[in-house]
Backbone as JSON, one array per atom type, in Angstrom:
{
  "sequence": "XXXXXXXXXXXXXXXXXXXXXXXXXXXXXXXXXXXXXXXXXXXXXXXXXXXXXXXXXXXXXXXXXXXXXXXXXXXXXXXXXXXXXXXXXXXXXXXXX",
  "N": [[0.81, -1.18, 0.0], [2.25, 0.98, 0.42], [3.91, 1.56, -1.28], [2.1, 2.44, -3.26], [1.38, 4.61, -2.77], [3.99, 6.06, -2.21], [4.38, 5.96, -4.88], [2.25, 7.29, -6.16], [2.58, 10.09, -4.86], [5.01, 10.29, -6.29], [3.97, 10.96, -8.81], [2.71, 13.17, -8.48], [4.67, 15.34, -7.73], [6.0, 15.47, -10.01], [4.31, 16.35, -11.75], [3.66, 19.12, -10.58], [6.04, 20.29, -10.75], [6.76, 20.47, -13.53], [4.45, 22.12, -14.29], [5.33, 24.27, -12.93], [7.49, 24.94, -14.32], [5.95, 25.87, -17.1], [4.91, 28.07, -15.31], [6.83, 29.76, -15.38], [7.77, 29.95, -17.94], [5.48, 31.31, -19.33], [5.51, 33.82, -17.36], [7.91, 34.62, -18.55], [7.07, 35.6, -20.58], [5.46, 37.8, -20.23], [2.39, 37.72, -18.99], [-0.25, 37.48, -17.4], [-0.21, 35.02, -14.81], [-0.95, 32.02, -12.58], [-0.04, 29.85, -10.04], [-1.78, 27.07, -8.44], [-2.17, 25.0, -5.47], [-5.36, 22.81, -5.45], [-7.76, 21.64, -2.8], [-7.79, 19.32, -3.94], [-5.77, 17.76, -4.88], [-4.45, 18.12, -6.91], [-2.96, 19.58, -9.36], [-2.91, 22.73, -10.51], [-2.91, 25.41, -13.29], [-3.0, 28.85, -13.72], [-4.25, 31.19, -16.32], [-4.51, 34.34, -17.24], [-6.26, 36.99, -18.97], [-7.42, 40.17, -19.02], [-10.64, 39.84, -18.74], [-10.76, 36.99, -19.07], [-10.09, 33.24, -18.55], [-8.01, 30.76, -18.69], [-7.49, 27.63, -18.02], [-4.9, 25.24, -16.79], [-3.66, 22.04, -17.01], [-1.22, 19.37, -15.78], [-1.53, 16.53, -17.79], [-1.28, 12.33, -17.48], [0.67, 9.77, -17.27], [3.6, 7.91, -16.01], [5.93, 8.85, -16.99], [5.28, 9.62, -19.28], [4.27, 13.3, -19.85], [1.74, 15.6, -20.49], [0.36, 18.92, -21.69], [-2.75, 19.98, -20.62], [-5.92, 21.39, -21.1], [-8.57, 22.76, -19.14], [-11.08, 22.31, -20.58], [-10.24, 19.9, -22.11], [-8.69, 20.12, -24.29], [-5.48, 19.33, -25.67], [-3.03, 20.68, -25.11], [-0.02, 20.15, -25.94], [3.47, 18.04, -25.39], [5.34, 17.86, -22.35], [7.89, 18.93, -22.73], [7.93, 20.65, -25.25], [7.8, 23.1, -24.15], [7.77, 26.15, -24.35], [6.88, 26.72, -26.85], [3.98, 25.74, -26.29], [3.63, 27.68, -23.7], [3.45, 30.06, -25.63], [1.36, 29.41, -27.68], [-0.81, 29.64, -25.44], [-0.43, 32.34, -24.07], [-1.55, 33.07, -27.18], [-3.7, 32.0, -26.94], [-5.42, 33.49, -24.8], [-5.11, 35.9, -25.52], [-7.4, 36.38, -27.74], [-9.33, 35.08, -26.95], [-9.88, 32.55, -26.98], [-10.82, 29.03, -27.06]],
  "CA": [[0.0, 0.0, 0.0], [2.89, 2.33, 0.67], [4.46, 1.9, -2.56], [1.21, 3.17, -4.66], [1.37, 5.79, -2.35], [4.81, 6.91, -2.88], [4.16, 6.29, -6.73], [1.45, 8.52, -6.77], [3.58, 11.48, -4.49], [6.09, 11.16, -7.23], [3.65, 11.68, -9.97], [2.32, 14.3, -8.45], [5.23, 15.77, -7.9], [6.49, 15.43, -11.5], [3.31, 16.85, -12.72], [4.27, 20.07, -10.47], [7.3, 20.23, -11.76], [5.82, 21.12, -15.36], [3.54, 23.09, -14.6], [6.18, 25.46, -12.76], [8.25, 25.04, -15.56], [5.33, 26.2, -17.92], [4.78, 28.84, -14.78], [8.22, 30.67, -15.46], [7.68, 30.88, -19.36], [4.9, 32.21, -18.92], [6.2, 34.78, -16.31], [8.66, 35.43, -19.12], [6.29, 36.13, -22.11], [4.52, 38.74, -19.5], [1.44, 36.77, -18.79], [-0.72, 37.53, -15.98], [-0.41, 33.6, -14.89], [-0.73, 31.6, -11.01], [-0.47, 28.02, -9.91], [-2.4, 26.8, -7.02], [-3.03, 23.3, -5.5], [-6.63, 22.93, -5.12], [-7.95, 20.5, -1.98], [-8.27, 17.29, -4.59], [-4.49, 17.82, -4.95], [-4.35, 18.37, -8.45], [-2.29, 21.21, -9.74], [-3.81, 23.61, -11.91], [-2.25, 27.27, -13.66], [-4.59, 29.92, -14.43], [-3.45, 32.3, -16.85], [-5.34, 35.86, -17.11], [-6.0, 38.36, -19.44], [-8.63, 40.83, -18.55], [-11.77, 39.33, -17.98], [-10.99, 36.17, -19.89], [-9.23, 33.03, -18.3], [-7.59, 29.68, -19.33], [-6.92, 26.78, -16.84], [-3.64, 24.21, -17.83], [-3.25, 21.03, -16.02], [-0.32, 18.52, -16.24], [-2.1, 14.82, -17.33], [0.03, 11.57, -17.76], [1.51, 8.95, -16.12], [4.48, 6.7, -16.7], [6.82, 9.56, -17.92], [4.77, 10.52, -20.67], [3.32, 14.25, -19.65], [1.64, 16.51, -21.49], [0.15, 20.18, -20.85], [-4.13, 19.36, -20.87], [-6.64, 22.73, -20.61], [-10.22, 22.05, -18.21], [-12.04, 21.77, -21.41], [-10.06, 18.18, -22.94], [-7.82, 20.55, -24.86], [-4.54, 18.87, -25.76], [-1.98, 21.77, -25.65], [1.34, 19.69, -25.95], [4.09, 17.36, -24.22], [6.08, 19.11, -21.79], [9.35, 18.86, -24.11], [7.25, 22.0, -25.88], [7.08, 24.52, -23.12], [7.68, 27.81, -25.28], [5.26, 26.03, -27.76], [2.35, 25.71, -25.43], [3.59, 29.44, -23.69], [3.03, 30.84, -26.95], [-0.2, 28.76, -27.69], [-1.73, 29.89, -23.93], [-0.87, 33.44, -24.76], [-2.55, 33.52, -28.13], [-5.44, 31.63, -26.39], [-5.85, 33.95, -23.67], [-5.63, 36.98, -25.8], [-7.91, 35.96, -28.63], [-10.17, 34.3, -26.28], [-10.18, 31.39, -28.12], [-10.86, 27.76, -26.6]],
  "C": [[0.87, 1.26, 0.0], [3.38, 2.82, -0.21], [3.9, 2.81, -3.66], [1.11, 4.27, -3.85], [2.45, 6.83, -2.75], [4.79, 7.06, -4.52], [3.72, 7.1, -6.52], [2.01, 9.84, -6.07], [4.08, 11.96, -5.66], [5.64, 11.45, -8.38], [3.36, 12.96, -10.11], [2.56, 15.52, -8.53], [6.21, 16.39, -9.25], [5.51, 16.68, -12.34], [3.49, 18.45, -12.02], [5.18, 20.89, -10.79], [7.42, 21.13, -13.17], [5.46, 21.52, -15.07], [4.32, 24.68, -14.34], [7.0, 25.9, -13.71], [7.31, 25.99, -16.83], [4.88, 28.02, -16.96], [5.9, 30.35, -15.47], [8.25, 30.85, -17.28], [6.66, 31.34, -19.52], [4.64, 33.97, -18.37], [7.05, 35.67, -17.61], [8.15, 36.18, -20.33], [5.79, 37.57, -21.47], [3.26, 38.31, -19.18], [1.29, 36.65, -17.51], [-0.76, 35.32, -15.22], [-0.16, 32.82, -13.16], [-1.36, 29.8, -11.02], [-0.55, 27.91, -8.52], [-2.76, 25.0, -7.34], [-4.09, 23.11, -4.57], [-6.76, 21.21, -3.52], [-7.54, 19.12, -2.58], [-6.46, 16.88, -4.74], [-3.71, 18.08, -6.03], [-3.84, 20.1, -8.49], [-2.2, 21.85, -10.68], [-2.89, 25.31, -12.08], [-3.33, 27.71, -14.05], [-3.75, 30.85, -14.89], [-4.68, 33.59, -17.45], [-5.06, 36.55, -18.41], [-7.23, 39.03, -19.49], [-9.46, 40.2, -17.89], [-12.01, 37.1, -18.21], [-9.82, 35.2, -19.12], [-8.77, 31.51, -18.87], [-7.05, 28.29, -17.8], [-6.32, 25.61, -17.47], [-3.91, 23.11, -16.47], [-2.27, 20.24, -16.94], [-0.98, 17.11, -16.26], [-0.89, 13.79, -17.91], [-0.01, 11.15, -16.97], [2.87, 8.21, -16.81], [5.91, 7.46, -17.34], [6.78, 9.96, -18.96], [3.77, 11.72, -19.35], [3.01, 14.94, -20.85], [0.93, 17.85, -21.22], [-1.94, 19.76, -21.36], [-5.15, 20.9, -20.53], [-7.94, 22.06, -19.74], [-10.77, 21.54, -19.38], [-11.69, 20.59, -22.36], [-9.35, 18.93, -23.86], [-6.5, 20.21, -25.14], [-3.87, 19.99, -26.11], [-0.33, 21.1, -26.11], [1.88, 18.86, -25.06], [4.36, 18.27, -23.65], [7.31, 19.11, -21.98], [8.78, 20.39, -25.02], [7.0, 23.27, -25.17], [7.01, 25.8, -23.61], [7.11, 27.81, -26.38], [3.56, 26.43, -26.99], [2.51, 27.04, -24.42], [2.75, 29.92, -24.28], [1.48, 30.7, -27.53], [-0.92, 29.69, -26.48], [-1.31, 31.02, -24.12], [-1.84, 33.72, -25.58], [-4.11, 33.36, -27.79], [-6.05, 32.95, -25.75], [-6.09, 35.68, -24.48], [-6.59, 37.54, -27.25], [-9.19, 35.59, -28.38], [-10.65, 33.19, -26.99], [-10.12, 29.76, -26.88], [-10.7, 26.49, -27.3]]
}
């Protein structure tokens, strides 16, 4: 039992990982953008522009990740991070889904 426990820590942790990583290019494009971990434990970015917002999650297991939006949006692996930046910009200021 302890093992699928630490598995799932270190996915969770992995999947943090990326998202901070996707946090900081972000940060660098200028991109109002914040990562919070909600009760369920899941770790979500929200990226801003005006009134309009975008929510990223990291899905995957196994050492395949990839960057996933709320709405089943496939933005990229996370080998693409100034890909899917650039993408989650245009989204956010386009308002496009």
């Amino acid at each position: 039992m302890s093992t699928l426990s630490m598995t799932m820590q270190a996915e969770l942790e992995q999947r943090r990982v990326h998202l901070l990583r996707l946090h900081f290019e972000l940060k660098r494009l200028g991109a109002a953008v914040r990562v919070r971990r909600p009760r369920n434990g899941r770790w979500r970015l929200r990226i801003r522009a005006g009134e309009w917002s975008e929510t990223v999650m990291c899905a995957g297991a196994e050492g395949a990740y990839a960057y996933v939006t709320a709405h089943g949006r496939l933005l990229g692996p996370v080998d693409d991070v100034r890909y899917v930046g650039r993408l989650l910009v245009w989204m956010t200021e386009r308002r496009q889904r």
